[in-house]
KEKEDO-464374 format. One record per residue (C-alpha): residue number from 1; x, y, z. Coordinates in Angstrom, 2 decimals. Layout:
! residues N
   num        px        py        pz
   NUM         X         Y         Z
...
//
This chain:
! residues 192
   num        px        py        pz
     1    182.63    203.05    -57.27
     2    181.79    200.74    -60.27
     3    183.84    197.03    -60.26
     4    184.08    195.56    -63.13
     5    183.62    192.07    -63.09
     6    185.05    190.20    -66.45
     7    184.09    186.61    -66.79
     8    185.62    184.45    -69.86
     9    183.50    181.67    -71.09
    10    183.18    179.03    -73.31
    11    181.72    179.64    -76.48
    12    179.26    176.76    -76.29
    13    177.10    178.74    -73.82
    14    173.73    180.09    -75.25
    15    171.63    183.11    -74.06
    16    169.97    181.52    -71.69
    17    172.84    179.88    -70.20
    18    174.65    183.07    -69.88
    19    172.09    184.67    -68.03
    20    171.85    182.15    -65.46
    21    175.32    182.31    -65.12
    22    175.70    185.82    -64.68
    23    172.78    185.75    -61.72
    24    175.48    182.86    -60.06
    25    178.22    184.86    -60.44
    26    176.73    187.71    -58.99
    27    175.03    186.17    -56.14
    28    178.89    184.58    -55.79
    29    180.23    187.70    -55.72
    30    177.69    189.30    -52.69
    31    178.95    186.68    -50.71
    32    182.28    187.05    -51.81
    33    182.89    190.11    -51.34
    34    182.40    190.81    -47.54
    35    185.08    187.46    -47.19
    36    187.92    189.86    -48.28
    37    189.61    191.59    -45.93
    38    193.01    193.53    -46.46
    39    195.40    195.58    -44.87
    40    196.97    198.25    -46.71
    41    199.76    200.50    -45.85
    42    198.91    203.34    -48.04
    43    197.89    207.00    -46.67
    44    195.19    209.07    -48.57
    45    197.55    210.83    -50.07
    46    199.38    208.51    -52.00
    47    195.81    207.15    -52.64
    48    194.92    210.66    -54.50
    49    198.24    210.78    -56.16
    50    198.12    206.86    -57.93
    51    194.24    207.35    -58.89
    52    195.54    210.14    -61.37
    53    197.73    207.16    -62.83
    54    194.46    205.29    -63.25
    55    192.58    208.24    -65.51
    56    192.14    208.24    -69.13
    57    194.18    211.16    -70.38
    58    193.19    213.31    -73.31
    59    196.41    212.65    -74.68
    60    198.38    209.10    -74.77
    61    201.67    210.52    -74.16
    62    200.83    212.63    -70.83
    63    200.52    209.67    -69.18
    64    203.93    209.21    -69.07
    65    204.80    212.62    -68.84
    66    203.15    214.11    -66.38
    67    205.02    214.46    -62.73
    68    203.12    216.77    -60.42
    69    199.51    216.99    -59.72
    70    196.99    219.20    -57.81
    71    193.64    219.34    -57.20
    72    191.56    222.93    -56.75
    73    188.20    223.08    -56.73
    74    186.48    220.76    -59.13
    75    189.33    219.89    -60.69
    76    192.67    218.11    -60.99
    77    195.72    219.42    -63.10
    78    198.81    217.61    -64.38
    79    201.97    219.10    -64.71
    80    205.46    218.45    -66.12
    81    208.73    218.43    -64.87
    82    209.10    222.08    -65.18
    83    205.47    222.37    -63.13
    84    204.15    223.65    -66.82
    85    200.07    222.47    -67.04
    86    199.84    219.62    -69.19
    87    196.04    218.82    -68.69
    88    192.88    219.72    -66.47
    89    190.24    217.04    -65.24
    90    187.09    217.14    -63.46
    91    187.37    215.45    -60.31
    92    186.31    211.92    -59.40
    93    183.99    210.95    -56.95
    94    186.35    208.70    -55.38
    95    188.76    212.01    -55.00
    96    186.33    214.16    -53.98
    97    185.96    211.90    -50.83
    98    189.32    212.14    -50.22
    99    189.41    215.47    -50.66
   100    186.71    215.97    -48.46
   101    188.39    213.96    -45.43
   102    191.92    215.85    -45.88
   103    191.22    219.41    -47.27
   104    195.04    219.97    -47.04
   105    195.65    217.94    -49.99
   106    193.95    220.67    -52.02
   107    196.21    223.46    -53.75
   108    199.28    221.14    -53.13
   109    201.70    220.53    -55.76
   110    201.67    216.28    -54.92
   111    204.64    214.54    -56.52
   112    204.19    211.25    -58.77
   113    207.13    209.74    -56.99
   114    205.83    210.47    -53.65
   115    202.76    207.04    -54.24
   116    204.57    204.67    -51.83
   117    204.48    201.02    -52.73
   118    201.57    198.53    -51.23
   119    203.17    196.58    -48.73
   120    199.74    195.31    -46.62
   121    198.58    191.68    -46.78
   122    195.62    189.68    -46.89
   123    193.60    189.03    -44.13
   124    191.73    185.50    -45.24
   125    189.60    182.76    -43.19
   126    190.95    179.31    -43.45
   127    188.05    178.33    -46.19
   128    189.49    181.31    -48.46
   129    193.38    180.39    -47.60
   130    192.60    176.65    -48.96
   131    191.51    177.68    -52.34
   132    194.53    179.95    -52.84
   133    196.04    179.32    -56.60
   134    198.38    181.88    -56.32
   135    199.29    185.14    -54.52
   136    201.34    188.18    -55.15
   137    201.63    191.84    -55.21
   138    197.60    193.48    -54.93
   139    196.57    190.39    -56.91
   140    194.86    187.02    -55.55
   141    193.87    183.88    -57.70
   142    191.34    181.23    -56.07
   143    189.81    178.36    -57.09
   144    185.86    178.62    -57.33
   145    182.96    176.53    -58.64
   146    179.65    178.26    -60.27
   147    177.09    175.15    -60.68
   148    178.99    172.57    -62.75
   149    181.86    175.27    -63.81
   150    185.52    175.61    -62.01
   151    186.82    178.89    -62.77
   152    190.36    180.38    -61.20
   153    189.21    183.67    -60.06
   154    191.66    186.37    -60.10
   155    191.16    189.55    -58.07
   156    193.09    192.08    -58.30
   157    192.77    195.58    -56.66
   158    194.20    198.60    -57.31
   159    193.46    200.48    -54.35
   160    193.50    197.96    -50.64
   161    191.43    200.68    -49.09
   162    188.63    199.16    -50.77
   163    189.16    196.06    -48.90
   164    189.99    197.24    -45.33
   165    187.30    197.49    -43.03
   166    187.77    201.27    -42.87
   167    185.49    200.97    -46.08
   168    183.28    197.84    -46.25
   169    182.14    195.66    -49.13
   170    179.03    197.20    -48.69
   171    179.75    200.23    -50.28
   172    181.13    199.01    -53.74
   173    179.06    198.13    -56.31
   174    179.55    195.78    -59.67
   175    178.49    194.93    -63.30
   176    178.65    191.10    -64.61
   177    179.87    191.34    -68.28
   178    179.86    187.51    -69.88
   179    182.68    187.38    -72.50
   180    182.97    184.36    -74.53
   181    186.54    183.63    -76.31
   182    188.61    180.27    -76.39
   183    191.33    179.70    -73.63
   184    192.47    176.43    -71.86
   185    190.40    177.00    -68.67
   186    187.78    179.53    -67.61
   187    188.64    182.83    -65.67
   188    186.78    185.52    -63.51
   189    188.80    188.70    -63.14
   190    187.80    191.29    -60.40
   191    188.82    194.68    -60.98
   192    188.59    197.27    -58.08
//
């Protein structure tokens, strides 16, 4: 799994200041991560169903089109309303896994509307429940400092399973990208 990690900074910040930056944030972010615990209600099958919502699609419009998917061998199909093929994929690692735990899952036509909705919860120590911002849906905001730098730090993931211990913080892995632009404060987004 590769997580993004997006951090917004000021423009005033040269090369050099960037890079030690980026080793902060990233030693930050080892710690971090194992802090974050969730509980999610989801079953691997609705997990299989909403990663083909988060594919690139050869065509803009099948995104919203497609209904039904299935995976067989190597790869995933979309389908229509009608169950006509709309487009083939090569599988992801992440849904090979899955398809590895729960073989039935293969050769199934699986339903769009059949991804239940998130309803687990954070499970937070007192030192990460005091720096809460804001909280809502599969997205967290804290407040952080990196050296002289406060930063709100948004997390937001699109799958809780990454967060349970089921899976471990040890098993995802991240790239530090330093973006400079102008905007009232600074911001670290965490995409999983």
């Amino acid at each position: 799994m590769l997580t993004e990690f997006c951090f917004l900074a000021a423009l005033t910040l040269n090369e050099d200041e960037r890079a030690v930056l980026r080793s902060e944030i990233d030693k930050w972010v080892k710690c971090f991560l194992p802090k974050l615990e969730r509980e999610s209600t989801r079953t691997e099958k609705c997990r299989l169903i909403a990663s083909v919502e988060r594919q690139e699609f050869g065509e803009y419009f099948i995104a919203n089109k497609w209904r039904f998917c299935k995976f067989v061998g190597k790869y995933g199909i979309i389908f229509d309303d009608d169950k006509d093929e709309l487009e083939k994929f090569k599988l992801t690692s992440f849904q090979k896994k899955i398809l590895r735990r729960n073989p039935s899952l293969e050769n199934e036509f699986l339903g769009r509307t059949e991804i239940k909705e998130e309803t687990g919860f954070w499970k937070l120590n007192d030192e990460l429940k005091n720096k809460i911002i804001s909280e809502g849906g599969e997205a967290i905001i804290f407040f952080e400092k990196f050296g002289n730098l406060k930063a709100a730090v948004r997390i937001h993931i699109f799958d809780a399973f990454l967060l349970t211990s089921n899976f471990g913080a040890n098993e995802l892995k991240w790239k530090t990208n330093l973006i400079s632009g102008n905007f009232f404060f600074d911001e670290l987004f965490l995409f999983f």
